[in-house]
C-alpha positions as CSV (number, residue, x, y, z in Angstrom):
1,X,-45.7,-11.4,-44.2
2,X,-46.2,-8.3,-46.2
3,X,-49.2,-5.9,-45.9
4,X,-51.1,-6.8,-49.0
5,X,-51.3,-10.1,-47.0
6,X,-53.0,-8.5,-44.0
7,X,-56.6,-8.0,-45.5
8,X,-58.0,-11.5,-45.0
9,X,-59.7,-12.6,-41.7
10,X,-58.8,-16.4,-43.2
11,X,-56.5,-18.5,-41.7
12,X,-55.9,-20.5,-45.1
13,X,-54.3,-19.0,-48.3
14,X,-51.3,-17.2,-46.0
15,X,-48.5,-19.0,-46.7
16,X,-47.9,-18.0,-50.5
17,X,-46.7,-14.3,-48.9
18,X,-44.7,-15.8,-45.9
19,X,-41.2,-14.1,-46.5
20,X,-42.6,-12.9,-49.6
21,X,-40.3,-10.2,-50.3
22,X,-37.3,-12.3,-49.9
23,X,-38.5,-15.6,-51.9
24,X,-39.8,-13.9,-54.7
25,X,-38.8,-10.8,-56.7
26,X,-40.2,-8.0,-58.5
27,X,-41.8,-10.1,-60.9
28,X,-43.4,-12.8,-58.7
29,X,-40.9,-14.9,-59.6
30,X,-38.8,-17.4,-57.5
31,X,-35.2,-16.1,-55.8
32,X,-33.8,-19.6,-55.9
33,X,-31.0,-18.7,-53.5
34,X,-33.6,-18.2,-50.8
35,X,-33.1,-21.2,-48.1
36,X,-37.3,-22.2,-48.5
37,X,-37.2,-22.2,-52.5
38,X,-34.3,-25.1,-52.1
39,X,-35.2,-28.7,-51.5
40,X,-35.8,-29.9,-49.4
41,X,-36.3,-26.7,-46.8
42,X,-39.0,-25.9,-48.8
43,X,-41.0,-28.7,-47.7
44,X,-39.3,-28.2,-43.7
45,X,-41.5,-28.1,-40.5
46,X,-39.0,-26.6,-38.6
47,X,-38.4,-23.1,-38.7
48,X,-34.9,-22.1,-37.4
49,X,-34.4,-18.2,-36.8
50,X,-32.3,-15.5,-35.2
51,X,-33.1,-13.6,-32.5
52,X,-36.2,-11.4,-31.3
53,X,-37.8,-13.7,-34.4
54,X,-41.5,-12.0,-34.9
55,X,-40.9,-8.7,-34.3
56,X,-43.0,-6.2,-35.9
57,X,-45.5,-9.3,-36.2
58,X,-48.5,-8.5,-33.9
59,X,-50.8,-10.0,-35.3
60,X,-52.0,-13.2,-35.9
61,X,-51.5,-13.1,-39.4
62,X,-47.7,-14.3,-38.9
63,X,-48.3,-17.4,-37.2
64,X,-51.0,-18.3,-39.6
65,X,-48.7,-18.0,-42.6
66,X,-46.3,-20.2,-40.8
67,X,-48.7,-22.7,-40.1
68,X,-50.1,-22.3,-43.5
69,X,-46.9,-22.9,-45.1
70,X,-46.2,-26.1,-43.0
71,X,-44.4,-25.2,-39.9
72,X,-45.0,-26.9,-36.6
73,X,-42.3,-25.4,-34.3
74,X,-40.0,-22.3,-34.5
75,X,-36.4,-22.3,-32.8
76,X,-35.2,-19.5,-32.0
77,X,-32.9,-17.7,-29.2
78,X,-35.5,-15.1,-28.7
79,X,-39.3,-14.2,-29.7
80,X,-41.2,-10.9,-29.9
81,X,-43.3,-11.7,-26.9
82,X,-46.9,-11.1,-29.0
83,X,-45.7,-13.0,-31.8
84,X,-44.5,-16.0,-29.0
85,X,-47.9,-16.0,-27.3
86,X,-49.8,-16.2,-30.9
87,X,-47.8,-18.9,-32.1
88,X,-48.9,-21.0,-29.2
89,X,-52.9,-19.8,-30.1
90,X,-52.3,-21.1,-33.3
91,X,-50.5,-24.8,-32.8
92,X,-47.0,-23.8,-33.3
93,X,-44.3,-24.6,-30.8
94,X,-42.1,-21.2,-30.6
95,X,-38.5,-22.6,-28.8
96,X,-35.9,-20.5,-27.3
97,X,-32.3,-22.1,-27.3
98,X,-29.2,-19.8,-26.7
99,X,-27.6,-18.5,-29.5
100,X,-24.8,-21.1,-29.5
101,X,-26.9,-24.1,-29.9
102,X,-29.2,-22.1,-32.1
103,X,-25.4,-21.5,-34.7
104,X,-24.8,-25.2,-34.3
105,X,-28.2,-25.8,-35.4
106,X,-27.5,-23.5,-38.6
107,X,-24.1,-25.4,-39.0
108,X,-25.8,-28.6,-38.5
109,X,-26.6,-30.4,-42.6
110,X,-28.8,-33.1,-41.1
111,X,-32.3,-34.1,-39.7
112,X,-33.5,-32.2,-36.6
113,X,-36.6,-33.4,-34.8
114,X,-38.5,-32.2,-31.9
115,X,-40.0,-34.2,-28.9
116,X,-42.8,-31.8,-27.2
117,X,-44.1,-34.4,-24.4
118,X,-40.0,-34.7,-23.7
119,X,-39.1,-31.2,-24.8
120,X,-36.1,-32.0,-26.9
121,X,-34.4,-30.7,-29.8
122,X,-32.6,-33.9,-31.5
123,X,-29.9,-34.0,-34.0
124,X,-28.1,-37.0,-34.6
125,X,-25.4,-36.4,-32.7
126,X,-26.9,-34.2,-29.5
127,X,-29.8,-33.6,-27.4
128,X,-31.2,-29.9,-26.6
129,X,-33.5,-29.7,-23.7
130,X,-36.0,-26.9,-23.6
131,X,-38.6,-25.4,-21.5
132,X,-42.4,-25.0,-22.0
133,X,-45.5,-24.1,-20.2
134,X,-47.1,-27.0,-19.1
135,X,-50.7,-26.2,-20.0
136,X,-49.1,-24.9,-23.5
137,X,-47.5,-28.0,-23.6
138,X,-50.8,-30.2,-22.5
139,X,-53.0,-27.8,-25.5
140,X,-50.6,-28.7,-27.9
141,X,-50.4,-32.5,-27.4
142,X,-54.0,-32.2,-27.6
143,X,-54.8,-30.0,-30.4
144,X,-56.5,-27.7,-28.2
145,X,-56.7,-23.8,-29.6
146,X,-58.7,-21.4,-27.2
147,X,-62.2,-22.7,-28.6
148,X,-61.1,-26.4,-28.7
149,X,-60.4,-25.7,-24.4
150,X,-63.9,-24.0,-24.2
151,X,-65.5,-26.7,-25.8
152,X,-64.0,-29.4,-23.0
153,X,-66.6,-28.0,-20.7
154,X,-69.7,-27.8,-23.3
155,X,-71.6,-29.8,-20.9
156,X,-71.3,-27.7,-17.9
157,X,-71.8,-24.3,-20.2
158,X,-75.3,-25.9,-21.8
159,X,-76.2,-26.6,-18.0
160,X,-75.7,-24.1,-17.2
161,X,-77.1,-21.8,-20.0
162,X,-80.2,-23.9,-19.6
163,X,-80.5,-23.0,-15.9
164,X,-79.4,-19.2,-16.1
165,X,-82.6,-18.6,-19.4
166,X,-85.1,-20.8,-16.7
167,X,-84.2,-17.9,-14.4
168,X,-84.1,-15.2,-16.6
169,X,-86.3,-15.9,-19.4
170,X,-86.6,-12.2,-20.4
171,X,-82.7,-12.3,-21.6
């Protein structure tokens, strides 16, 4: 995402500048050979990529254009490792699949789906395994960002905020 993206806070509103300078021109207007500006991978979840995908993305603003856009899950054979961990903050499954099953995927003109709680690639004709943290895995079956995992223990916190100002009262 280009820079005159960077200057919102917002998580909406992003994915209009995701691969901006390649989908549109000078002009604003369309490239139509671009891959997302052709049905129907304009309207994809699935994100396939080369290698070290995200680099030079630090910040969050890259995963919340992808998300913004419509992507749930990023295959790649290799990730920028802040751009990896952000994806995961912000509900997109980043995959890493060697480079020979990630060209097959690139040859490959049909449907490809993902299984999280099974962690599979599927095509029609094969089955990719994958590997994922399980307590990445667990947040993402459950919708759980870092505030959604906080607020599982909202109880115990307002215990024990209520205890802690009894004690200290002068805070």
């Amino acid at each position: 995402i280009p820079k005159q993206f960077l200057k919102t806070i917002k998580r909406t509103g992003l994915g209009k500048g995701l691969f901006f300078e390649m989908r549109y021109d000078e002009n604003s207007k369309k490239i139509e050979k671009f891959v997302l500006n052709q049905e129907p991978y304009n309207n994809s979840s699935i994100l396939l990529v080369g290698k070290n995908f995200g680099c030079g993305s630090s910040r969050e603003h890259a995963p919340w254009a992808l998300e913004d856009y419509g992507f749930r899950a990023i295959i790649a054979p290799s990730f920028a490792d802040i751009f990896y961990n952000n994806c995961f903050k912000n509900g997109i499954l980043p995959i890493t699949l060697s480079s020979e099953i990630v060209d097959s995927l690139f040859n490959y003109s049909g449907q490809i789906s993902i299984d999280l709680s099974q962690q599979i690639v599927k095509t029609n004709n094969h089955s990719y395994n994958f590997e994922v943290d399980p307590e990445r895995k667990r947040r993402l079956l459950n919708g759980l960002d870092d505030i959604g995992l906080t607020l599982q223990n909202e109880t115990e916190i307002r215990s024990f905020e209520k205890e802690h100002f009894a004690k200290f009262p002068w805070l």
